[in-house]
C-alpha positions in Angstrom: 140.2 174.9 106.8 141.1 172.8 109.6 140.5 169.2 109.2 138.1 167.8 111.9 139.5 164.5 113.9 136.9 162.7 111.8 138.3 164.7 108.3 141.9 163.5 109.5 140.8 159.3 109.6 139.3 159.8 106.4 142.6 162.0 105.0 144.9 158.8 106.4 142.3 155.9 104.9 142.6 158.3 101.5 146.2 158.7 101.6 147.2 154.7 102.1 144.4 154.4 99.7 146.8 156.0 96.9 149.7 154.8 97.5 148.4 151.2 97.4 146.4 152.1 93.9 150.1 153.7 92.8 151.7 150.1 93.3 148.8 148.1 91.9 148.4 150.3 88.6 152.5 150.1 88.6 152.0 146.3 88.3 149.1 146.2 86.0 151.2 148.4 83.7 154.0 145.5 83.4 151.6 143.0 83.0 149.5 144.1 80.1 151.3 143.9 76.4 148.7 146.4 74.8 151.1 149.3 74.8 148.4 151.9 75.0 146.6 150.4 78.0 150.2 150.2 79.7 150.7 154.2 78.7 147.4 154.6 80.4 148.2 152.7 83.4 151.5 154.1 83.9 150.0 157.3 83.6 147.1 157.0 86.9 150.1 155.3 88.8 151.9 158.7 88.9 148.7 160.5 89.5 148.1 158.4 92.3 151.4 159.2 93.6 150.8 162.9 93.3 147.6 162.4 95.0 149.1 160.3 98.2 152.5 163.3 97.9 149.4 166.1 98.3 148.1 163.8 101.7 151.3 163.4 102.7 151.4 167.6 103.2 148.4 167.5 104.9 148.9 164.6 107.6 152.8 164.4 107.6 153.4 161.3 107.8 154.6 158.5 105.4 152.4 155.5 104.8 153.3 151.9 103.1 150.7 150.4 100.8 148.7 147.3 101.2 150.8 144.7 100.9 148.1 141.8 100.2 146.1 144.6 97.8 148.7 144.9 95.5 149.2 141.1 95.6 146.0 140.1 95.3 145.1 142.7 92.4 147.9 141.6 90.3 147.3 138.1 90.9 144.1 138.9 90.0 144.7 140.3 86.8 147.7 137.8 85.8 145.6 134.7 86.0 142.0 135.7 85.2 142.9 138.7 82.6 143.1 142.4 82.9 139.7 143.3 82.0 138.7 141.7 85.5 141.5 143.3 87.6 140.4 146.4 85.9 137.0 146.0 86.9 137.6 145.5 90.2 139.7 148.0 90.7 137.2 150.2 89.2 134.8 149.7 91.9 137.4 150.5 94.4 138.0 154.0 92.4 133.8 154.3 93.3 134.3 153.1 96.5 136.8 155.5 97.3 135.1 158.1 96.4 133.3 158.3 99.4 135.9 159.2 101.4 137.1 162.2 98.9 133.9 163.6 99.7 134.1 163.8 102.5 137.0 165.6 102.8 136.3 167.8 99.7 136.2 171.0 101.9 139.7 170.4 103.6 141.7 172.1 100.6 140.6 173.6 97.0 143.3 171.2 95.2 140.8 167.8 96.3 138.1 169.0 93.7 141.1 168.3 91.3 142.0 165.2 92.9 137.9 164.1 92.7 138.0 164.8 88.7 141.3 162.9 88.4 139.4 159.6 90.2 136.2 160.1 88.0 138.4 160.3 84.9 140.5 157.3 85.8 137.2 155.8 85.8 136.4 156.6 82.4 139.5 156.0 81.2 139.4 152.3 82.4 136.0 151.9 81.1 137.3 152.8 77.7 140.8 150.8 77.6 139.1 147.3 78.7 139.6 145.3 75.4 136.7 143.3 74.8 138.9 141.0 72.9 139.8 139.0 76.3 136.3 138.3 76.8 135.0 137.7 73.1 134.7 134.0 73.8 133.2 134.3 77.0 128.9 133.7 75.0 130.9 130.5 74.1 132.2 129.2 77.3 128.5 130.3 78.4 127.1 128.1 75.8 129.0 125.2 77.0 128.8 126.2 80.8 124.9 126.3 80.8 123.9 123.8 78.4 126.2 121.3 80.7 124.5 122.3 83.8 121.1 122.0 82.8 121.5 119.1 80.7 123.7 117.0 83.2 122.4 118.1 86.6 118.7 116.8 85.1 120.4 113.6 83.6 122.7 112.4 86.9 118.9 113.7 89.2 117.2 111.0 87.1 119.7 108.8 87.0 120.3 108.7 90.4 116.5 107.5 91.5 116.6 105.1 88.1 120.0 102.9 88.3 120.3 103.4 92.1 124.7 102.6 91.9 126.9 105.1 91.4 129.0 103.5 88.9 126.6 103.1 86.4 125.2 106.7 86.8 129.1 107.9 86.8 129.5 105.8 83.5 126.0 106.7 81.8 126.5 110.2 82.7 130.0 110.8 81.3 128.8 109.0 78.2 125.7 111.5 78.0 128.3 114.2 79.0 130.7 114.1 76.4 128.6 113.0 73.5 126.8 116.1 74.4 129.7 118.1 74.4 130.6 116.8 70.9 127.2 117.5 69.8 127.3 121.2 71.3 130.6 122.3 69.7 129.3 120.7 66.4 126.4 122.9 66.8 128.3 125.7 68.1 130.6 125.4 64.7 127.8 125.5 62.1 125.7 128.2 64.4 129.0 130.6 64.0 130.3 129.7 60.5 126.6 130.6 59.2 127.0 134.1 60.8 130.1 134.7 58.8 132.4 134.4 62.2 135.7 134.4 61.8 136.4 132.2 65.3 133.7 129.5 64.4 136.5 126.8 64.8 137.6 128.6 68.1 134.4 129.3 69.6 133.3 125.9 68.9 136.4 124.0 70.6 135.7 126.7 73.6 131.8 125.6 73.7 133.4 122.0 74.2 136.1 122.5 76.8 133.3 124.1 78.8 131.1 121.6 78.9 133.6 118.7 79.3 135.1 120.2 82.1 131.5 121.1 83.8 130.7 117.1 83.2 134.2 116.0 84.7 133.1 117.7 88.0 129.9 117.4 88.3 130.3 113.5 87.3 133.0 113.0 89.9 131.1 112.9 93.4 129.8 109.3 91.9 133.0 108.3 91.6 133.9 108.9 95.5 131.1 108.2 97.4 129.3 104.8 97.7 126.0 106.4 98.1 124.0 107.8 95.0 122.1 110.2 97.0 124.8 111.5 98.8 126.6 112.0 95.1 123.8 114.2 93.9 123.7 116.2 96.9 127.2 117.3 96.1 127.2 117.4 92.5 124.1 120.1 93.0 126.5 122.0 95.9 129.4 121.9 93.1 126.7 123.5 90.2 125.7 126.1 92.5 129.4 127.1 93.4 129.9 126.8 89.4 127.2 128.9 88.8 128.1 131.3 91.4 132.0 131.4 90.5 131.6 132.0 86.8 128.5 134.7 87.1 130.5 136.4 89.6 133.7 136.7 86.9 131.0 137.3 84.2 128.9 140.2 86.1 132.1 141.7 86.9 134.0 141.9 83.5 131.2 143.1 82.1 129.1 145.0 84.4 126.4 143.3 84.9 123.7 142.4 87.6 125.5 139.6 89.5 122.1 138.6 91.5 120.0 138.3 88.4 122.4 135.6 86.2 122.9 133.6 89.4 119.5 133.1 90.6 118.2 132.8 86.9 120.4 130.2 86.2 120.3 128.7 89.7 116.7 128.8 89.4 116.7 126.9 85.9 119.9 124.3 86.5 117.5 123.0 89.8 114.6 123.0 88.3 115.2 120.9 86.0 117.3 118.7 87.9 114.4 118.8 90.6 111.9 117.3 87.7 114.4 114.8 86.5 114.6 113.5 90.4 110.8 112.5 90.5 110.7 111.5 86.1 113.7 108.8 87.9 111.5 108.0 91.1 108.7 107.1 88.9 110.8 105.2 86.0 112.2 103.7 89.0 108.9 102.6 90.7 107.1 101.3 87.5 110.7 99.5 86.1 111.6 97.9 88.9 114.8 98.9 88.5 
């Protein structure tokens, strides 16, 4: 069958499609130390090869890959873990997937090159060790309790004290004995199931929800005007939340809208009722 002009785009897009996946896996294979998963990985980097060698025949030409793909997917996966390079590069498997079918008719050998995609697919879903992500309902712990608790605490604060010193000071105080508090929790909560990581998970609950005080405590310290603080303290809690359900939905499959407007929804609200609980100790105070 003869290709149509619109069959030949679609050939090209699929061919520098390849050989950009070939590099990428080729990478992803020298940075993982699980020697299976590099076995694995080593072994779709050839098939990709083969694949973009088959396109090759059918549009002859030669095609680089995507320089900035291969960078950015291996970046990816160096500093925020396989499992989340892997997942990303399994939706562009799906996304790609589109343009195989479209071009299914053009020889007999691309139903073979459609099952080798849909069982790269499965095989990714099945290496992704959840080890790299089993202190991730930790960090969560920390991450949320911090967001609710603090965003509500510097919204009240900010209508009570009125100077953004004092609210900095009184919410970094709250903050951290919070965080103690939490990872103490955290420790007895985990030791009580019979985990192994109690210590672990605990000191992760912590570092979570220091870190998610330093930040969101910090516009108080730079600008003179409270208001003006809270206003970007709520911009950095939604760019938290956003940032961290994003990595979250995408490691582990999940429905990214749902966690971020649930836990948008629930870190303003509260901080929305703490704003008018400060207006009113504020009004009746004096303060």
């Amino acid at each position: 069958m003869t290709p149509t002009s619109f069959q030949k785009k679609q050939i090209i897009a699929a061919q520098q499609n390849e050989i950009t996946e070939y590099h990428v896996y080729k990478n992803l294979a020298t940075i993982t130390k699980h020697k299976e998963n590099k076995k694995i990985l080593q072994k779709i980097s050839q098939e990709e090869l083969g694949h973009y060698n088959f396109f090759k025949t059918l549009t002859k030409q030669d095609f680089g890959p995507s320089k900035f793909k291969v960078f950015y997917y291996s970046m990816i996966a160096r500093f925020f873990g396989l499992t989340f390079g892997l997942r990303l590069m399994e939706n562009g498997e799906q996304n790609a997937q589109i343009n195989y079918k479209e071009i299914k008719n053009v020889s007999p050998k691309m139903k073979q090159i459609m099952n080798d995609e849909k069982s790269h697919e499965d095989k990714l879903i099945d290496m992704i060790d959840s080890k790299g992500l089993q202190y991730t309902s930790a960090i969560i712990l920390g991450l949320n309790d911090a967001l609710v608790e603090l965003t509500g605490a510097l919204a009240g604060l900010t209508l009570a004290l009125n100077d953004p010193t004092l609210i900095a000071i009184a919410g970094l105080i709250t903050g951290i004995a919070a965080s103690l508090s939490m990872a103490g929790s955290s420790y007895l909560a985990e030791r009580e199931a019979g985990s192994k990581d109690a210590l672990k998970s605990s000191i992760y609950t912590g570092i979570a929800y220091i870190a998610t005080v330093l930040v969101l405590v910090a516009p108080f310290l730079i600008f003179s005007k409270p208001i003006i603080s809270l206003g970007v303290t709520l911009c950095f809690v939604i760019l938290i939340i956003f940032v961290f359900n994003f990595y979250i939905a995408t490691a582990k499959n999940l429905s990214f809208k749902k966690r971020f407007f649930e836990m948008a929804a629930i870190s303003l609200g509260v901080a929305t009722l703490s704003f008018f609980i400060g207006m009113l100790a504020n009004k009746y105070t004096g303060a």
